[in-house]
Each structure stands twice: as C-alpha cells, then as structure tokens.
N, C-alpha and C positions, 0 to 999 in steps of 0.2 A: 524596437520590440525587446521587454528582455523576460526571461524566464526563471520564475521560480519554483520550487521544488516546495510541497508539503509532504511530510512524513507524518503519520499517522502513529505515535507508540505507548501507548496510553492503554491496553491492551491488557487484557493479564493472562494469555494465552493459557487456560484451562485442557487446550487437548496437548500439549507437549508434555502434560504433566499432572497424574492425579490431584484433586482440590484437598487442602491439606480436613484431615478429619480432627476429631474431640483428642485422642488417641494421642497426635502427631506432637500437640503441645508442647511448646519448648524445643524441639529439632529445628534444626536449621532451615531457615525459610528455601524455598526453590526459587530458580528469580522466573521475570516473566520471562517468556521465550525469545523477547528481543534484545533480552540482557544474556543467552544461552550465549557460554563462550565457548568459539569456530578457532582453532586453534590458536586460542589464550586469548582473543579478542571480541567481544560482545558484538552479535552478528550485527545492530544496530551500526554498530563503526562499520564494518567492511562496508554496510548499504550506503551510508554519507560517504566511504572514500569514492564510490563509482560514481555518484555527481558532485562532489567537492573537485574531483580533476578536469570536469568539463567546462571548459571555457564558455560556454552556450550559458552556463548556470549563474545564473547574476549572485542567486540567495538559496537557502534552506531552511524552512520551517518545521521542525519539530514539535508535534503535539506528545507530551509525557506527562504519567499522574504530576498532580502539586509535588508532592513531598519527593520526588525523585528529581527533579528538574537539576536544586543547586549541585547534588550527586554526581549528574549526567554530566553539567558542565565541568566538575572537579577533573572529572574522569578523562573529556576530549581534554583537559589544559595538559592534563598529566601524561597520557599514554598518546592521542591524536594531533598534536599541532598541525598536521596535513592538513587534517578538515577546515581548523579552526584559519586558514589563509582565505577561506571561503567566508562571506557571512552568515551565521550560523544565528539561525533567533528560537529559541524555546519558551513553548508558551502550553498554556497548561488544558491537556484535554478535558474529554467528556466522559460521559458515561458509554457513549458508542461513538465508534468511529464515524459517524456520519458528524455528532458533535465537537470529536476533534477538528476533524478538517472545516467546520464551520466558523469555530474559532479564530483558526489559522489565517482563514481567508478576511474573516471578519478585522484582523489585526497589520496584514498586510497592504501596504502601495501599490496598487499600480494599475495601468491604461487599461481601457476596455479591450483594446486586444493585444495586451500584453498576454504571455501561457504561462498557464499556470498546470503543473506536471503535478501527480497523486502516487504515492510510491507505496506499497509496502515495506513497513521496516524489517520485514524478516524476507525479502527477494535479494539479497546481495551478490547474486547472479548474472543480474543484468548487465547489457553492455551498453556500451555505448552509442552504437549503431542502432539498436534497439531503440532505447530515447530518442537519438537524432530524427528516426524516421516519427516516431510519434508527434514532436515537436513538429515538423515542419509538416504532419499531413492536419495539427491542430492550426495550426496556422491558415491554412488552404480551405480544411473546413469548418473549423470553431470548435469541431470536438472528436478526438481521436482516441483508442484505445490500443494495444498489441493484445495480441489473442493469436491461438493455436486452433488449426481445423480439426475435430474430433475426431479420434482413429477408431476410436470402439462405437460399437453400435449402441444407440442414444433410446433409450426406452419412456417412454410418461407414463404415469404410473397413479396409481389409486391407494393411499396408505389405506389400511385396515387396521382393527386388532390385531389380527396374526403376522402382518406384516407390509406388502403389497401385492396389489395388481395390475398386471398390464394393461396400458388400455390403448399406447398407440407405440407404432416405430418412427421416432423423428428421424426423416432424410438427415445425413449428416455432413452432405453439402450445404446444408442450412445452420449450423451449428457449427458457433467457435467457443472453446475455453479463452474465458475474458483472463488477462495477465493486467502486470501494472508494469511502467508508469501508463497513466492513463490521464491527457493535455487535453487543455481547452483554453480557450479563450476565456479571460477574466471576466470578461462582461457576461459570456455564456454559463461558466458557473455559477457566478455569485447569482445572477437571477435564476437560477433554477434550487440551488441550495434555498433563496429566502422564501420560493413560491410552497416548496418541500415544509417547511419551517411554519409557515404562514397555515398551511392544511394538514402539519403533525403527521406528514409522510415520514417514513424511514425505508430507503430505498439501502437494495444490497450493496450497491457500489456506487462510485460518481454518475459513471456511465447512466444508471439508472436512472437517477435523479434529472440528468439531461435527457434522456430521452424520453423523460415523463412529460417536462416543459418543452415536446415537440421539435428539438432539433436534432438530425440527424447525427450518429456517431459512426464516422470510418474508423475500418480496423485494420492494422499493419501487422506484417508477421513478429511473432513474438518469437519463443524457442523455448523444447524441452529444458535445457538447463535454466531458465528463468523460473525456479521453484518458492514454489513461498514454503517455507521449513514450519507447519504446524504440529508435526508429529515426531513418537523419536525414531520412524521410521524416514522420515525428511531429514532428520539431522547426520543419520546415519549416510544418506548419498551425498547431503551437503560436504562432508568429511572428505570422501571420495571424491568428488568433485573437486574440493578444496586442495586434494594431495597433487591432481593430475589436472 
C-alpha cells in the first residue's frame, strides 16, 4: 500500500485579502494566500515540509494555476530541496477545488486500495500523528477524515433579507468540524469523484463527494492548532503559533 498526498493550491484565496479594484491598477499584486509568507517562507512550503518528512508518503501532488506551476517549481529548487527528496508532481488546477483534486487523481498511479490523503495547502499545522491516524483509519475503512467535536452551540438557521432565522438547535454530540488531511482509498475516490463528475455535483469537500456515492466516512481526532489560515485574522495566530 503506498500513500499519496494531493494538495489542492489553485485557489486565489479572496477572504485573506481584499479583490484588487479599477482604483488598485498598477500596485503591486497580493499573492494568493498559499503563497502568504509564515516567516519568510510561503505557507504552501511549511504544508509540503509536514508530509515531505513522512516516511508513510510515497508522493505529493500539487494542484497550482498554469502560469504559477514553472514559478512554484523555481522556487522549491531554490529555497526547499527538503521537499523536493520527496516526489513532488505539479499539475495544473481547475476552476474549483473539487476540479483540482480531480486532476490530480485523474494523473496519478495507483492500486485501488492504495490512500490517497487531500490536504489543504494553507493547514501547515498539521502533525504527524494527525495524518498517521487518518491514513491507517482510511485504510480499515476506505474513507477517513480528522474533524473536531463542536464546542459552541450549533444553530440551522433560515437566511432571510435581514439576515437570519432560527429554526433548530443541532445536538452537538452530533457535530464535528471537518479538518483535512482527509484519506481514502483510491478506488473509493476516484469512483465517487467520476460519479460527482458524470451528474455535475460540486460537493464541499472529498468527504462529501464520498458520502454522496454511499460510503461511509470515519472521523479521527483532529486539533485546534490544525487551522486552515483563510483570514488575516488566521494568519495573525498562525505567526503565534509559528513563534511558540
């Protein structure tokens, strides 16, 4: 069995950073948020060194716009050789993440139950132990995800023009925040990615997608420090985090 990692960074992460306006012209572009540099190093590196170290990790697939790709590569030759002891493949996203990691899968080798791991490239938090357990509970059931049991009380709600409404309290014994990495068996993906694909679903996560084509997904504990940095109130604890 071996395990590969898809990275999803094709993104243009709009909430880290106002969309540039008519105004803005000629200033200097902002990058996306997975190019935001975590002291001096673009968070997308820290995220590949945490499975670049892992022995479990056969590969890494990168999904990045086209025109960033040769860039991305210049950049792990220059500043990352760590990663690059790893096999590192870059291939070129989609319009949504559901179409990079399609790609990704679409380009890669391997067994029907070989795992295949889905990361965020702005979580470089994660640990090892984290992964491990994911990997090995994908294994046991073909599709696994780390998730956190909700501490705040869980509302459903009815948007309106004004805003919203209440309409129920979800038990929060039944409620986990989904994190990533999030493993599955190759054969349990790819068939659920093409059945998705085949009826023009767009599902929020992998998880999604799999539990639309009917298989169950286990959740392992994840951890508050496993943050995905979408705001520059994220980037602000990721610093904090990052010092300590």
């Amino acid at each position: 069995m071996k395990v590969v990692v898809i990275i999803p960074a094709a993104g243009l992460g709009t909430r880290m950073a106002p969309v540039p306006s008519a105004q803005d012209k000629g200033k200097k572009v902002v990058p996306s948020k997975q190019f935001t540099e975590l002291n001096g190093t673009p968070i997308l590196i820290h995220t590949l060194r945490k499975f670049a170290a892992m022995a479990a990790v056969r590969e890494i697939w990168v999904a990045l716009r086209k025109n960033e790709i040769a860039g991305f590569r210049a950049r792990l030759e220059k500043e990352a050789k760590d990663v690059l002891k790893k096999k590192i493949e870059l291939v070129a996203g989609g319009e949504h993440r559901q179409q990079s990691v399609a790609n990704a899968l679409n380009a890669i080798s391997a067994g029907a139950d070989d795992i295949v791991l889905v990361h965020d490239a702005v979580r470089p938090f994660v640990t090892s132990e984290i992964t491990e357990d994911v990997i090995e509970a994908a294994g046991k059931y073909g599709a696994a995800i780390a998730g956190l049991p909700a501490v705040d009380t869980v509302k459903q709600v009815e948007r309106t023009a004004e805003g919203a409404l209440v309409k129920a309290t979800i038990p929060r014994e039944r409620v986990v925040m989904a994190q990533t990495p999030q493993g599955f068996r190759y054969g349990v993906i790819k068939k659920a990615f093409d059945e998705a694909s085949a009826d023009g679903f767009l599902g929020t996560d992998e998880a999604s997608l799999v539990e639309r084509s009917g298989h169950e997904v286990a959740v392992v504990m994840g951890s508050p420090r496993n943050i995905k940095i979408t705001t520059p109130a994220d980037m602000e604890l990721a610093e904090f985090y990052f010092r300590n």
